[in-house]
N, C-alpha and C positions, 0 to 999 in steps of 0.2 A: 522732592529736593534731591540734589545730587551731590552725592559726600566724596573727596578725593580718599585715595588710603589712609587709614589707620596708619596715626606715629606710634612707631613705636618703644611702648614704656623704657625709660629710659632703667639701666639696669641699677639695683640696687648693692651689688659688689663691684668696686672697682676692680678691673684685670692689673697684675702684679705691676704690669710695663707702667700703667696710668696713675697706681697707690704710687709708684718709687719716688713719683715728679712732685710728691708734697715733701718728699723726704731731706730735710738739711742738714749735709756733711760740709762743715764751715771750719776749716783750722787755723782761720785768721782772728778771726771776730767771734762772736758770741762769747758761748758758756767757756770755751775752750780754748780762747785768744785769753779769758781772763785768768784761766785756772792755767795757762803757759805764764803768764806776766808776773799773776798775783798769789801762783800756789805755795803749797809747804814744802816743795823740794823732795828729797828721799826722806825727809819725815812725815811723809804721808803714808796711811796705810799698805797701798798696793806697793809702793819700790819697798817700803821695809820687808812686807812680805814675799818679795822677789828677791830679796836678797839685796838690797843698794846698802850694804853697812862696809864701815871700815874702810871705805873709798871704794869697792868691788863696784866695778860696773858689769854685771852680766849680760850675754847674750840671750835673746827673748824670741819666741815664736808666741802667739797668739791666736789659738787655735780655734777663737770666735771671734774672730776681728769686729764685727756689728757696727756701729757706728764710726770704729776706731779712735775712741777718745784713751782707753787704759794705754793702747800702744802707742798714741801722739805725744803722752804723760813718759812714759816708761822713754822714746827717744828722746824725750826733749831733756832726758838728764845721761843722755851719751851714750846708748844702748842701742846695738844693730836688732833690731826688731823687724820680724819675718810677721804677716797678715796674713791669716786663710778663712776668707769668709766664701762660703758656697752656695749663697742664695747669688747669680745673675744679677739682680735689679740693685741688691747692696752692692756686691762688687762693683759693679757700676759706676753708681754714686761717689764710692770711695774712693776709686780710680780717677772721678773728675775732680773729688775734692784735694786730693793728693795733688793732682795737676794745676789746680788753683793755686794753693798754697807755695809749691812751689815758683808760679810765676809772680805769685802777688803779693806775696808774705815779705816780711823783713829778712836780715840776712840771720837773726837767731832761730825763724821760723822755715826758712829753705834750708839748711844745716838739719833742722830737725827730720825732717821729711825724704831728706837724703839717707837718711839711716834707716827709712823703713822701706820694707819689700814688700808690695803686695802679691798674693797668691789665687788665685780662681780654682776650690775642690773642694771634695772630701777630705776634713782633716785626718781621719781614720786612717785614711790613705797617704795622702801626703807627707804624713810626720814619720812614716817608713823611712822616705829618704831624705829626711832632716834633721841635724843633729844641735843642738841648744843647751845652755846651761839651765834655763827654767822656761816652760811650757804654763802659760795660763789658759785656763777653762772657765768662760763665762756663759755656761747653756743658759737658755730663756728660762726664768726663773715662773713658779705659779702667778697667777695675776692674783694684783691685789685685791681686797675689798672694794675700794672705792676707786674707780675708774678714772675718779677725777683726780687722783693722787700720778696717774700715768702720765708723762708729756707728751705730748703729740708725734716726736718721735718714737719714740718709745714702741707708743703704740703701732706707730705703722710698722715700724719693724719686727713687733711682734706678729702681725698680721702677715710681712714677706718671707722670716726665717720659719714660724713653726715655734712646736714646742720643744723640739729637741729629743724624742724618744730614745735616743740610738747615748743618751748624753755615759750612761756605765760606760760602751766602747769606749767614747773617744779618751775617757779619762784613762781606759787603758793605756789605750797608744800613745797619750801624755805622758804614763807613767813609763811605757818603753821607748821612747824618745828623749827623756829628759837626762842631762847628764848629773843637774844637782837638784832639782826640786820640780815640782808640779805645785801651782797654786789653783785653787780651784774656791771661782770667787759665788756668795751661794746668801741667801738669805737669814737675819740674824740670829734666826726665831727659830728658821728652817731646820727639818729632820734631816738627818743624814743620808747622803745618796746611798738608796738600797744596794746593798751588796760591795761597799765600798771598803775597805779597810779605815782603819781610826787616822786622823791625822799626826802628824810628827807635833803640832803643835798650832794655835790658830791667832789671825789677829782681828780683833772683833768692834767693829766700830758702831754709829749710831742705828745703821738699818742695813747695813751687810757684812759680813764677818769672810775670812781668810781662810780658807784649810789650805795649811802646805804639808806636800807629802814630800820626805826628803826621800833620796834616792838612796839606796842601801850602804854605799861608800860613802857618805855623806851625813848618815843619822845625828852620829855622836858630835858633827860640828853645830854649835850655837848660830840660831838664828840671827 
């Protein structure tokens, strides 16, 4: 009997370019067309801990853009918001979902989206020549127990960014970049980033909590 080649096994990790095409960056519709529509406004944890009191609307870089949902949240309440996300395959995504949004959104969700700048790097690097009133840090946090608690983005993102080793840096360079604050967003439970200094103060919510570091000019002003 006469066998053509051997197929061959098909591989059992996707390559990063082929995981990004499950990945959905959507700032019309889904989770994040609701939480634009139907959220808490700046009394939601992340803008209070950025600072949205008092009418302050701050300038925002966000130095792990990921999904870009903290920073769609943070412009859709009037914040020129900078993105640096340095995986390729997310900037990507995010780049087309930005371009979506802009063509296919309403006019409160093109407004929105006009306020943010996306960036392609190392934020380590990048935030040398950026200057912001608050700098957020959201490194990939440990995975959970249950796998099934993850969403499906989630996960793939975790699988394109990594775990973040380098995350001590970049909170440096948050910290020397930021004019009033660093937020650095982190698990509820979660130990403190080794070698970090204490926060100014935290906001702690059902399953992730706030450390903000204020910047030295800045200590003695109330959160």
């Amino acid at each position: 009997m006469l066998h053509g080649p051997a197929a061959l096994p098909a591989s059992p990790h996707p390559s990063p370019d082929e995981l990004s095409q499950d990945l959905t960056i959507d700032f019309v519709g889904g989770a994040v067309g609701h939480r634009f529509r139907f959220g808490g406004g700046r009394g939601q944890d992340l803008p209070r801990a950025a600072g949205f009191t008092g009418g302050v609307t701050p300038s925002i870089v966000d130095a792990t853009a990921g999904l870009g949902r903290d920073a769609f949240l943070l412009a859709s309440l009037g914040a020129q918001v900078t993105l640096i996300e340095r995986s390729p395959q997310v900037h990507a995504r995010l780049k087309a979902g930005l371009a979506a949004a802009a063509a296919e959104g309403d006019a409160p969700t093109v407004e929105t989206v006009a306020r943010m700048t996306l960036l392609h790097g190392d934020a380590r690097e990048l935030l040398k020549g950026l200057s912001a009133d608050v700098v957020i840090v959201d490194p990939m946090h440990p995975e959970r127990t249950s796998t099934a608690l993850v969403k499906k983005d989630m996960r793939i993102l975790r699988e394109l960014v990594g775990t973040d080793p380098d995350q001590f840096e970049l909170m440096q360079a948050a910290l020397a970049c930021a004019r009033k604050r660093v937020v650095l967003k982190w698990p509820r439970k979660g130990p403190p980033m080794p070698g970090l200094r204490k926060p100014s103060h935290q906001i702690i919510g059902k399953t992730l909590r706030y450390d903000v570091f204020m910047t030295p000019s800045t200590e003695r002003i109330a959160p």
